[in-house]
C-alpha positions as CSV (number, residue, x, y, z in Angstrom):
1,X,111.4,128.8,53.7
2,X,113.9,130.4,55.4
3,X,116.0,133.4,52.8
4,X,118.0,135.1,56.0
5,X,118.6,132.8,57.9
6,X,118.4,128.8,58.2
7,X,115.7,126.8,58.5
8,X,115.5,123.6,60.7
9,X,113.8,121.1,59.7
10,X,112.4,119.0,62.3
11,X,110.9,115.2,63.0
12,X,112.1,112.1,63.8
13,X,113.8,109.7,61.1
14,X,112.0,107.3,59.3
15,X,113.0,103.9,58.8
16,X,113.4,104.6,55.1
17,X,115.9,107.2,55.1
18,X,118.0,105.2,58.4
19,X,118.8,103.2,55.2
20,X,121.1,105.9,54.4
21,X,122.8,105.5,57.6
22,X,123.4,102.0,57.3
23,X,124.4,102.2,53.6
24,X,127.5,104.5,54.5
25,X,128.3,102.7,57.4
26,X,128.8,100.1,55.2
27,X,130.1,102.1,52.4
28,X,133.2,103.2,54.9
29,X,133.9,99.4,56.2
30,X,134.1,98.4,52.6
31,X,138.0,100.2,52.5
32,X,139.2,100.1,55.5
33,X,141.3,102.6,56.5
34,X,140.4,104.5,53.4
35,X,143.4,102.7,51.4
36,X,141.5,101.3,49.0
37,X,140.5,103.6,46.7
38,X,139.3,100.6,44.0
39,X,137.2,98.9,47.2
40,X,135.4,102.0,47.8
41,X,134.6,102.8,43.9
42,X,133.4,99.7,43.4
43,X,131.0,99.8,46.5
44,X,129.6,103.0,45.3
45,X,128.6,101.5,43.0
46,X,125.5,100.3,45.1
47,X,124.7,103.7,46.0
48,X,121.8,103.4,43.8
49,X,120.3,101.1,45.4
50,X,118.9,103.4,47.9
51,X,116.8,104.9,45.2
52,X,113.3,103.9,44.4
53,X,112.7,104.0,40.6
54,X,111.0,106.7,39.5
55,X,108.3,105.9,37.0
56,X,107.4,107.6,33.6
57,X,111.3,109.1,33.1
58,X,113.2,107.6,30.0
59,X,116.6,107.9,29.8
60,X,119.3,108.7,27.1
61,X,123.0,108.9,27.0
62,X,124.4,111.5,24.7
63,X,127.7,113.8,25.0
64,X,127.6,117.2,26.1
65,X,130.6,119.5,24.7
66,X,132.6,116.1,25.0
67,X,131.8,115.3,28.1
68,X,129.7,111.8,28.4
69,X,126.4,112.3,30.0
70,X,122.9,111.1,29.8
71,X,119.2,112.8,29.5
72,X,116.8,112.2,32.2
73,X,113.0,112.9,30.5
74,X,109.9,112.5,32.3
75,X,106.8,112.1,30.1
76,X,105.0,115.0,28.8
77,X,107.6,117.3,30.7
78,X,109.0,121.0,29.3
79,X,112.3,120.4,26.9
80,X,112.9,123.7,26.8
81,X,114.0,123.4,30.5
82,X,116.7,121.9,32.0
83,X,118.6,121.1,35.4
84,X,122.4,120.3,34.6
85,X,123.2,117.8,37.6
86,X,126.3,117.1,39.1
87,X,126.7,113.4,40.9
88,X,128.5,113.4,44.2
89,X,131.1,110.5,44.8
90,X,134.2,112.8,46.0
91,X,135.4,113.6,42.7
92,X,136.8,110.1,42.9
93,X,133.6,107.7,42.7
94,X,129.8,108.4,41.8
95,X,128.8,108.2,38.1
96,X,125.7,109.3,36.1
97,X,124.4,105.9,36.4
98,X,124.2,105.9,40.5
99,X,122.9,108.7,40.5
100,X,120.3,108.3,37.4
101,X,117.3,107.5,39.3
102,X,117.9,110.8,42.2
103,X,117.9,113.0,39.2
104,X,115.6,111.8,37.7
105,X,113.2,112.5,40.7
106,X,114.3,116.4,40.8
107,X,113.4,116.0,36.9
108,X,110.0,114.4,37.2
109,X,109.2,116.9,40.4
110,X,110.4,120.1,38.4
111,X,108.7,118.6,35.4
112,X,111.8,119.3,32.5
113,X,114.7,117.2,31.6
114,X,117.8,117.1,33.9
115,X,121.1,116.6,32.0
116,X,123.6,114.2,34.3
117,X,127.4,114.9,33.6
118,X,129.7,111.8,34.3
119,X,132.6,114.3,34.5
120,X,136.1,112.6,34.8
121,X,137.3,111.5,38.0
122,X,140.0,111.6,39.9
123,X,142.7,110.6,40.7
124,X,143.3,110.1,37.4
125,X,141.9,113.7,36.4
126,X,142.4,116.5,38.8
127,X,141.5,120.4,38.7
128,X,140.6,122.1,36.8
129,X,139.4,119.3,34.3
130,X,136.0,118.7,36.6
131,X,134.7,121.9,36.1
132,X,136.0,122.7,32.9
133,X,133.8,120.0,31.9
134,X,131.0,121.4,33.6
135,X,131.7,124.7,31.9
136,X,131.6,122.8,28.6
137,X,128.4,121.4,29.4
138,X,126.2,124.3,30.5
139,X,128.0,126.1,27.1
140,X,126.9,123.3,25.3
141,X,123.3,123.3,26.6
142,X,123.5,127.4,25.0
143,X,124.3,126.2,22.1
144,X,121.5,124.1,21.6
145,X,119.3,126.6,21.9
146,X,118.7,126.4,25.4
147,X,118.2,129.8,27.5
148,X,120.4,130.9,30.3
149,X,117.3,131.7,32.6
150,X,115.6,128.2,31.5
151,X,118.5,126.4,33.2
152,X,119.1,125.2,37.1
153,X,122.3,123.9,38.5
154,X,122.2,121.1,41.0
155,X,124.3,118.8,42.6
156,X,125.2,116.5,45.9
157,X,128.5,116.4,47.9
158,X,131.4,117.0,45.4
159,X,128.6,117.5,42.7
160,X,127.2,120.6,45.0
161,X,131.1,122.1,44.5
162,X,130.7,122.1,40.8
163,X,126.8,123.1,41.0
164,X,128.6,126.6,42.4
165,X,132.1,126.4,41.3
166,X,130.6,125.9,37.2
167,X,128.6,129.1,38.0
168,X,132.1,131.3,39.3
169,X,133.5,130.7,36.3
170,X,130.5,131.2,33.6
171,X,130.5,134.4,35.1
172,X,134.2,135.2,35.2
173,X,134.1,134.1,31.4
174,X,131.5,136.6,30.7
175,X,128.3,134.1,29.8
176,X,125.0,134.4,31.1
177,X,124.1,132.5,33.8
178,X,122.0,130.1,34.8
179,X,118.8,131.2,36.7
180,X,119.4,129.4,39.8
181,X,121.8,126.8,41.8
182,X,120.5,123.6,44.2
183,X,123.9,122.0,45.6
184,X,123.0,119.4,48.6
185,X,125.4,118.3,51.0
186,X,127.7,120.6,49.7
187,X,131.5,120.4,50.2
188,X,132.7,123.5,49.3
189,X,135.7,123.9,51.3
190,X,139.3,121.8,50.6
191,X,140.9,123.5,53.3
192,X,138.9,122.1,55.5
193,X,137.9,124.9,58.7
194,X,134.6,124.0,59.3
195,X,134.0,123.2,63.2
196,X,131.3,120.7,61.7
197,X,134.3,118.3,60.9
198,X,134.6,118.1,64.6
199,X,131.6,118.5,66.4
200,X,129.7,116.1,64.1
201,X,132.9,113.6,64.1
202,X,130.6,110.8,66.2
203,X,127.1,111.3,64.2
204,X,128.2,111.4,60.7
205,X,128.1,107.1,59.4
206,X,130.7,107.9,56.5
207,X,133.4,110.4,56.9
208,X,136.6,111.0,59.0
209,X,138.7,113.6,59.0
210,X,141.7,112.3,57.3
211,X,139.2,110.8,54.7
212,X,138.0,113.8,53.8
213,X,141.6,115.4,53.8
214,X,142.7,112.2,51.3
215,X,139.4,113.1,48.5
216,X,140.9,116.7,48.8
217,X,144.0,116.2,48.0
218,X,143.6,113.8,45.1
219,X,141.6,116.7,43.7
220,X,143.7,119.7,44.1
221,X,147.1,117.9,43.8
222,X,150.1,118.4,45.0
223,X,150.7,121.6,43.3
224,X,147.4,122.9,43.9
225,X,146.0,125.5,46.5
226,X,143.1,124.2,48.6
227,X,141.7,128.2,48.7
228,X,141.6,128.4,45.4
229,X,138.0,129.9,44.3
230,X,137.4,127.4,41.2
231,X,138.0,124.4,44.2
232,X,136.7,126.0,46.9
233,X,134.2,128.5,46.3
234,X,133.7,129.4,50.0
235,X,136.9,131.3,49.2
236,X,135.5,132.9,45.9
237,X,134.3,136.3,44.8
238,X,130.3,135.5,44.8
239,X,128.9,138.7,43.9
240,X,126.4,138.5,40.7
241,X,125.8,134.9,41.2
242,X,122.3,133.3,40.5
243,X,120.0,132.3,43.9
244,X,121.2,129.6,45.7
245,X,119.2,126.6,48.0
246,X,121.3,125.0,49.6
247,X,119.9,122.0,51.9
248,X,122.4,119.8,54.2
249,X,121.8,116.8,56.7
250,X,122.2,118.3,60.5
251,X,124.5,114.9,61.3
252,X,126.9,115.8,58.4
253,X,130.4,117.0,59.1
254,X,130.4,118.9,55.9
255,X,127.3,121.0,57.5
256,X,129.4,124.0,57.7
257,X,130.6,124.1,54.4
258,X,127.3,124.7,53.9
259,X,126.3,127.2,56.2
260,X,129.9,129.3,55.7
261,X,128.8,129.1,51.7
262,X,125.6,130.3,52.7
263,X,126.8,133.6,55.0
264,X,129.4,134.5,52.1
265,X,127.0,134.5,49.7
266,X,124.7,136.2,51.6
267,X,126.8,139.0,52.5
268,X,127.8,139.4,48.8
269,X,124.4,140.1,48.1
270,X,123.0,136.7,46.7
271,X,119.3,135.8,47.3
272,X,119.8,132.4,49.4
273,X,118.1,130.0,51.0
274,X,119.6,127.0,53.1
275,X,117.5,124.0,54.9
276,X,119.3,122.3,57.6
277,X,117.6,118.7,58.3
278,X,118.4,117.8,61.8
279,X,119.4,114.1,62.5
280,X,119.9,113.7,59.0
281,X,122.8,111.9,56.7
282,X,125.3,113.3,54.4
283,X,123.0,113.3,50.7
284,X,120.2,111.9,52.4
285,X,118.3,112.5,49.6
286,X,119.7,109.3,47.9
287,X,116.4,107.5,49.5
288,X,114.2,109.5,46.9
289,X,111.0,107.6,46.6
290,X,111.2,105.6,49.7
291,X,112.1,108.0,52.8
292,X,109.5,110.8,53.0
293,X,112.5,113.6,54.4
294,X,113.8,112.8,50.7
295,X,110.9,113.0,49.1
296,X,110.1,116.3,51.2
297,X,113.5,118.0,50.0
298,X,113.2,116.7,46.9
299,X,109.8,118.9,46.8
300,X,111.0,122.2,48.7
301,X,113.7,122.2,45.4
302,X,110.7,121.9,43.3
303,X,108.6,124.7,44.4
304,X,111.0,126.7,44.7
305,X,113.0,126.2,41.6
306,X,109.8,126.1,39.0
307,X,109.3,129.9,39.6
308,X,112.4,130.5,38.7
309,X,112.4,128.3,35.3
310,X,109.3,129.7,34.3
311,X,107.7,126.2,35.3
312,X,105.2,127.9,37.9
């Protein structure tokens, strides 16, 4: 695994994980134009569907620091360990129930319980309340007894942004941090520079441009700065943070996000690794259980998170 610079990683699709493909193809029809913002909400609501059930996890809703959210436990696994997931849906759609099932993959594979926030969305709720609420969570996990070092960040699209953002500001508040971070898909930059936006305009099944500029602005608001480091942590001060994987689809046109988060971070002295997966969809990972390049990434975050935990 690649620490200094990024790793490809190569082979061709399989028919599983094309599924993802097809699903955001038909996730992007379902508003067209991007002016429906109920239409597309509602259709993400089938994002689950890619996701094979993973056996032997129970799950539990509960509140963390009065922020709804729900336990996934695989049997027999360390409760003294925990990943606090973030669910992708750009900030606007998602939930802890479509993404139940993908964490509870990265649970089972780790072997501890993953804690799935169903932070508030927007437009209704814009920064900072997003990772406020993720700051209450992980303060709430310390509370309960849980360690700093026993607990892993991770996350997918917007969820990858508060998988780092959550960690800025633990550390600007002066708690301890969390032993490591595993955003995927990443979107860490509202002001959108990245030449991936362009470049990857024709192989990427969901995004365009202006829909990406549209989720960014119903998160920062009018009155907010897209370079602000709590919204864009491409743009923040990353010195003392935890290691970071980050993994991203090669197709995406949020790759660059990605791999800019990656040199920053790097050059601030963070130990990081970054996969790139060539050919691959935006949070391909959603085919867990079915497509073997989920179930492969799903793994890498495994190994080399359990270390880390104390799980090795």
């Amino acid at each position: 695994m690649a620490t200094a610079t990024e790793q490809q990683v190569t082979g061709k699709p399989s028919k599983q994980v094309d599924e993802v493909r097809k699903y955001w193809l038909e996730c992007a029809a379902a508003a067209p134009g991007h002016e429906s913002l109920e239409a597309a909400r509602d259709y993400g609501e089938n994002w689950q569907r890619l996701t094979a059930e993973p056996r032997g996890v129970d799950y539990i809703e509960t509140e963390a620091g009065g922020v709804e959210a729900m336990w996934a436990v695989p049997k027999g696994c360390a409760t003294d360990r925990v990943i606090l997931c973030f669910h992708g849906g750009g900030f606007f759609s998602g939930s802890m129930y479509t993404h139940r099932k993908l964490f509870g993959h990265f649970a089972k594979a780790i072997g501890c319980r993953a804690l799935l926030l169903n932070y508030s969305r927007t437009p209704e709720h814009q920064f900072p309340t997003q990772v406020n609420e993720g700051l209450a969570a992980y303060k709430w996990l310390l509370d309960q007894g849980i360690k700093a070092n026993h607990v892993a960040f991770a996350g997918d699209s917007a969820g990858a942004n508060l998988a780092i953002t959550t960690v800025v500001l633990a550390r600007d508040k002066g708690l301890p941090l969390p032993a490591a971070s595993m955003p995927f898909g990443g979107w860490f930059d509202m002001a959108g520079t990245g030449e991936s936006r362009i470049y990857n305009a024709d192989k990427d099944a969901l995004f365009t441009v202006q829909w990406i500029n549209d989720m960014a602005g119903m998160f920062v608001g009018e009155k907010g700065n897209p370079k602000d480091p709590c919204i864009s942590p491409v743009y923040a001060d990353l010195k003392g943070l935890p290691p970071i994987y980050l993994q991203a689809g090669g197709n995406e046109m949020l790759l660059d996000d990605s791999t800019l988060l990656a040199e920053r971070a790097r050059k601030a002295g963070v130990d990081v690794s970054f996969d790139i997966f060539p050919g691959m969809q935006h949070t391909f990972h959603m085919a867990a259980g079915r497509a073997p390049e989920s179930n492969d990434a799903i793994a890498r975050y495994a190994k080399w998170v359990k270390p880390k935990l104390g799980l090795a």
